[in-house]
N, C-alpha and C positions, 0 to 999 in steps of 0.2 A: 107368561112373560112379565117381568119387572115392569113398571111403569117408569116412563121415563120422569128425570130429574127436571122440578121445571126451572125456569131460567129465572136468573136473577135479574133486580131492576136493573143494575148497573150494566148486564149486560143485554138486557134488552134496549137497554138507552144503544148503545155501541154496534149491536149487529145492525147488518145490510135489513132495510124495509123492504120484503117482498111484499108489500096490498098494491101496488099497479100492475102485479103479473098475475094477484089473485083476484082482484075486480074487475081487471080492465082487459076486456078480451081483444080489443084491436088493438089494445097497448103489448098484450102478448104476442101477437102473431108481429108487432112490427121488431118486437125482440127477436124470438125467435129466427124470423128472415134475416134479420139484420145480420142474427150468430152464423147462421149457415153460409149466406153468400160472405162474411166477412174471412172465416176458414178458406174459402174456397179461394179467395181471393191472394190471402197473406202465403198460399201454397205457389199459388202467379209468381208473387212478390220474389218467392224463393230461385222461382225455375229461370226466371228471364235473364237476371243478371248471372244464373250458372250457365245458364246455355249460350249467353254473349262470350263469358270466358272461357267456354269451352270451343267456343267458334274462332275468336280471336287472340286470345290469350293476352289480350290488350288490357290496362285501364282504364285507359282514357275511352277506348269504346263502349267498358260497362257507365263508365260516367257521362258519356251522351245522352242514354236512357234518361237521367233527369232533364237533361238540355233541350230534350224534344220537346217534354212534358210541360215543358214551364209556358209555355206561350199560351197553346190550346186551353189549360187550367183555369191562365187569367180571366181571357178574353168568355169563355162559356163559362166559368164559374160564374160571371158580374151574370150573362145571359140567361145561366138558369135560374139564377135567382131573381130576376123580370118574370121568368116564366112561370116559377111555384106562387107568384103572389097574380098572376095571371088566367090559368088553368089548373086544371084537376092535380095534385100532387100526388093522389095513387096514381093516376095515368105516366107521370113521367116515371114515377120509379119505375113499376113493371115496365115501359120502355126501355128504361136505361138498364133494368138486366136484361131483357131481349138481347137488346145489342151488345152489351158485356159480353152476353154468352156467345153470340156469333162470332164477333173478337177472339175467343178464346179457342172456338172450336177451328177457327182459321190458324192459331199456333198450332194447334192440335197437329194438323195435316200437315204444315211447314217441316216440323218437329220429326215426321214422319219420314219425310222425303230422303232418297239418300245424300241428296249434299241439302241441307237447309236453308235458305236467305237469309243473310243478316237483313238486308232491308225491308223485307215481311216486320222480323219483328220491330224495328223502329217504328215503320209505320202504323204497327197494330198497336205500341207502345201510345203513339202520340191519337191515336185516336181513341181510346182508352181513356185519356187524360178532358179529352174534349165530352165524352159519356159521364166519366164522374163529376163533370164540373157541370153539366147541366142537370146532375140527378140528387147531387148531394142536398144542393140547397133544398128540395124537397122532403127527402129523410128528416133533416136535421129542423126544417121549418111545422113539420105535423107534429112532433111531438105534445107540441101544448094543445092540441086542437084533440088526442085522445083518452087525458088524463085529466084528473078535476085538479084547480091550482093549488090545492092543498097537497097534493101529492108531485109536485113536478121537482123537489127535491130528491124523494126516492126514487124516481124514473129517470131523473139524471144520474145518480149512484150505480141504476141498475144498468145502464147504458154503458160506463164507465165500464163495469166488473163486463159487459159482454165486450169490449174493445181489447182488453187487456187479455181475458180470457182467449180469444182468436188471438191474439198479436204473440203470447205465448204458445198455444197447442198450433198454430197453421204452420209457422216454420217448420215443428219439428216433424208435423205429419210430413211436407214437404219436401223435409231430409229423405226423409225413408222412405216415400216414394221413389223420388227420383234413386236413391243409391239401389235402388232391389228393382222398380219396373222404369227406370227413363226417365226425361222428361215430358216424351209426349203426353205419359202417364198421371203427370204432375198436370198437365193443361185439361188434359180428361179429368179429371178430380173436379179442378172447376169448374169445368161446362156444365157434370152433373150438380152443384150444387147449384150453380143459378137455374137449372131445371127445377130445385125442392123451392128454392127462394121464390120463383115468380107464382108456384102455385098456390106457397103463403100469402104473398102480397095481396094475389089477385080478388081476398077474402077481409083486405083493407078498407075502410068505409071510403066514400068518396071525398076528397077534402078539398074544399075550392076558398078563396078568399075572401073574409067576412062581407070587404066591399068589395064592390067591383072597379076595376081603375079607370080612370080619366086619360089614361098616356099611355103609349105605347114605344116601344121601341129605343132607339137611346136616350130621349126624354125618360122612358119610364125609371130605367138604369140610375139616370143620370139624378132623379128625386128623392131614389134610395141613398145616394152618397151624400146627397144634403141634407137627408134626414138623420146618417150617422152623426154628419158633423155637425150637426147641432145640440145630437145626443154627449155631451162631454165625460158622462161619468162610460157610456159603450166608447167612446172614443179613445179614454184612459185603458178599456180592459184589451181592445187592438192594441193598443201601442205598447202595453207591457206583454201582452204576449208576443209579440212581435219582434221585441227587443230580448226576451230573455231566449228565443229559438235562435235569433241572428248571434248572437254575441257567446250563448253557453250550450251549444248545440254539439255532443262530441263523437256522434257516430261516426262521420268518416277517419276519427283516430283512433279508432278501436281495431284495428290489427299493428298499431304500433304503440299502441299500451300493451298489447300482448307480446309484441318485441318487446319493448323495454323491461317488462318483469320475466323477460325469457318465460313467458306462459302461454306456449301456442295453442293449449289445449282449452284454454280458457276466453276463446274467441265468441265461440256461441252465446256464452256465461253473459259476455259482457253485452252483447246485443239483447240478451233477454233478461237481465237485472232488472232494468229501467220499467218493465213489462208487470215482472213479480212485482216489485211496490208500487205499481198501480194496481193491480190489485188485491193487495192488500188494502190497499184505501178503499177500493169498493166493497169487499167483504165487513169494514171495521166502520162504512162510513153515517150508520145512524145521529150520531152525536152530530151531524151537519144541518141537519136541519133546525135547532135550538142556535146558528151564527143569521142574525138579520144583516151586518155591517160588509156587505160583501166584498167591496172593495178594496175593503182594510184586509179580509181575508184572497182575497187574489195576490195583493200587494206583496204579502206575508209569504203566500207561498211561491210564490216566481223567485223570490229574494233567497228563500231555503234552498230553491233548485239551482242558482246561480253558487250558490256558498257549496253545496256538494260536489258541482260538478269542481269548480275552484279550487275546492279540498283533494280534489285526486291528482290534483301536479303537488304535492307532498305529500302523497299516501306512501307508507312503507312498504307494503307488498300488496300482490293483486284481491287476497283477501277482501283489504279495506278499501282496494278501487270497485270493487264488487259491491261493496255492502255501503259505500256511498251512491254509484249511481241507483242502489234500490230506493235508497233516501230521495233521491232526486227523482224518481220517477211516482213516489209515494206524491209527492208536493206537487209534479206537474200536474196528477191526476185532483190533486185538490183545487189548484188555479180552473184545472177544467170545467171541475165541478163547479164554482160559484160562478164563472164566466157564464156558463149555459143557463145558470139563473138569471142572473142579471137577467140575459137577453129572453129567455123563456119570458119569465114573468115581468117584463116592462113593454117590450116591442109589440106595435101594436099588430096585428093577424095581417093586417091590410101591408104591413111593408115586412113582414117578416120572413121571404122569401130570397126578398134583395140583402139583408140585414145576414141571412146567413151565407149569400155567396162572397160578400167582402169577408163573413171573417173565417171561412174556407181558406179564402186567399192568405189570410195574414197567419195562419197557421199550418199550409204551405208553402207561401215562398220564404218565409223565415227560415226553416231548415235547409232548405237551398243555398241560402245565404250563408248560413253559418255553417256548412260544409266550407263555403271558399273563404270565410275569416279563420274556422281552425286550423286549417290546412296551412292556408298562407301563413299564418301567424306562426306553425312549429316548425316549417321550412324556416324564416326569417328569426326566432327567438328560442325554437327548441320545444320539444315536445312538452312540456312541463310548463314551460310559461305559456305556452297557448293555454293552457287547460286554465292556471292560476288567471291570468288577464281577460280570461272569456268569462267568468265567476266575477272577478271585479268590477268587469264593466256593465254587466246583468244587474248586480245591484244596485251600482251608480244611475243606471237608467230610468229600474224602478224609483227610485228615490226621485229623480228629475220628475218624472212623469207624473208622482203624488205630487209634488208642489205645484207642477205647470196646469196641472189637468185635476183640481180640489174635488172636484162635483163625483171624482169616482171613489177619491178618500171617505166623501162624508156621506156616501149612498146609504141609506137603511130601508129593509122592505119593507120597515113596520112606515115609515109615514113620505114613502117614497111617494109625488102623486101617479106617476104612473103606471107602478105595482098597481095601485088604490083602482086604477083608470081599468087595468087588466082583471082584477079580481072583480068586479062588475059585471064587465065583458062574459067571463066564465059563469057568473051568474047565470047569464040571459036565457031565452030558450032555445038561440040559434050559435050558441057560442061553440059550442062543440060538436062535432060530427057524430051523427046517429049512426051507429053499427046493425044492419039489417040483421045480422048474423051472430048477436050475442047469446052465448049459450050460458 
């Protein structure tokens, strides 16, 4: 057999860094679990709002499903994130798929029944919501505790490429479940993979917080918000993500983009565009770790996402609303990318629990939001200028937000002191979690 071609620099500069899935063995197994329950999950995402419209034939009832969700998210997002900076964060994950999965296997049986509840799955919706939001902030808060800091670039890349990867294949698996075996089938999907997920997890080192805390309970909550707002340059990276989800956010007018280019076939397309250019950024996104100026690079890319989505209220045909929202979701996934740095490599271990259940929050209740600005907006101005003024205003925000909020303009990790403060930390001998189990 030929030997293979080796690569060139150029494009070794360019591809996806896999050394955190070939070093780092807890780093892989939190990959890998992550992929599995995240399919299993985005197949949920599928079934629920088919099985609401297939119960009520309503809207407005598939649109409750958010309505339920929004409360429990807040109030146990701020909670779980007391909690990962509190206790064990393998313990709460494997918790929180336990209960994912009993959740699920309760649709299961619902699903079954011959006349189904809607009010099963509301409920099971809205508690669902209260599970992710006490389990997130531990996912999203271990990551710097299993990778050395020089790699927490590539570990965010490769997180990105597994989010995009699920958010594209779980729909479609989804589809096909449900149109060949049901939906109960679809909720069985799930149950089994949080069955593979908890037995990866349970193979997670133990990960508790450098320090121990002084406070507890709405005090302790309440020291994380003060530590965000103090933090101005994390404060700038909330509020432009937060602004560019509320303002240029166009998922709920995508079956009236497909009216308007008379392309009902291209509904799917449009929900999973945004998906392919993300990852393609995680596939392409080596060259990211050679950007120190992170801010500048958020800034940059929220404003790109904003001018795509903007550009699709004068797109000519669905082609080009196609192959802008991939633009747009290429650049979401890049904002994502330096966001999770900033916050990886500056927050210190002791509050980085609380630190990611606020920005849980600000990266879902923005899309909530901007479901009811686009909407409203093509009801009162027209499909098209919703799109053009939601673009507009995303820019203008970003722009406000670099003048009012400088400290996240001029961030660098090269002489950040708290990057400095964190690469120390990593240093140490207790900075990172020993994996009993490294093969």
């Amino acid at each position: 057999m030929a030997a293979s071609p080796p690569v060139s620099g150029e494009m070794r500069r360019v591809r996806i860094d896999l050394t955190p899935l070939r070093t780092q063995p807890a780093f892989r197994r939190l990959f890998i679990g992550g992929l599995v329950t995240s399919l299993g999950s985005m197949v949920t995402y599928v079934a629920i709002p088919f099985q609401v419209a297939e119960l009520t034939d309503s809207f407005i009832a598939v649109g409750l499903i958010g309505l339920v969700e929004l409360v429990p998210l807040v109030v146990f997002g701020l909670y779980g994130g007391s909690l990962a900076d509190r206790v064990d964060r393998r313990l709460l994950i494997v918790g929180g798929e336990i209960a994912a999965g009993v959740l699920v296997l309760a649709l299961t049986v619902n699903a079954m029944l011959p006349s189904p509840q809607l009010w099963v799955i509301y409920v099971v919706a809205m508690v669902f919501a209260s599970v992710d939001g006490l389990q997130r902030p531990s996912l999203d808060a271990m990551l710097p505790r299993l990778v050395p800091h020089e790699q927490l670039s590539a570990a965010s890349a490769l997180n990105s490429l597994r989010m995009n990867s699920a958010a594209l294949a779980g729909p479609a698996i989804g589809g096909v479940v449900i149109s060949v075996w049901g939906v109960s089938a679809a909720y069985a999907f799930d149950a089994l993979s949080f069955v593979v997920a908890i037995f990866i997890f349970l193979r997670l080192p133990s990960v508790r917080a450098t320090t121990a805390p002084v406070e507890s309970g709405v005090r302790h909550v309440w020291s994380g918000v003060r530590y965000a707002w103090s933090r101005k340059d994390i404060l700038g990276s909330y509020t432009i993500d937060f602004a560019a989800m509320t303002f240029a956010f166009p998922f709920a007018l995508f079956p009236f983009i497909a009216q308007d280019y008379e392309a009902p076939w291209a509904l799917g397309l449009l929900y999973s565009a945004g998906f392919a250019g993300g990852l393609v950024f995680g596939l392409t996104s080596g060259w990211a770790v050679r950007i120190h100026h992170y801010g500048r690079a958020i800034a940059f890319a929220a404003a790109a996402w904003g001018a795509a989505i903007g550009l699709i209220g004068i797109a000519p045909g669905i082609w080009w609303a196609l192959a802008l929202l991939a633009i747009a979701g290429y650049f979401d996934m890049l904002s994502g990318h330096f966001r999770g740095l900033l916050w990886n490599q500056s927050i210190p271990d002791a509050v980085r629990g609380r630190m990611a259940g606020i920005e849980m929050l600000s990266y879902s209740i923005g899309p909530m939001l901007g479901q009811v600005r686009s909407t409203t907006a093509a009801q009162a101005f027209g499909l098209r200028n919703s799109l053009a003024s939601g673009g507009i205003l995303c820019i203008a925000a970003v722009g406000v937000t670099c003048v009012t909020l400088p400290a996240l303009w001029i961030f660098d990790a090269r002489t950040d002191p708290h990057v400095a403060a964190r690469r120390r930390d990593s240093d140490g001998p207790d900075a990172r979690a020993v994996d009993p189990g490294v093969d």
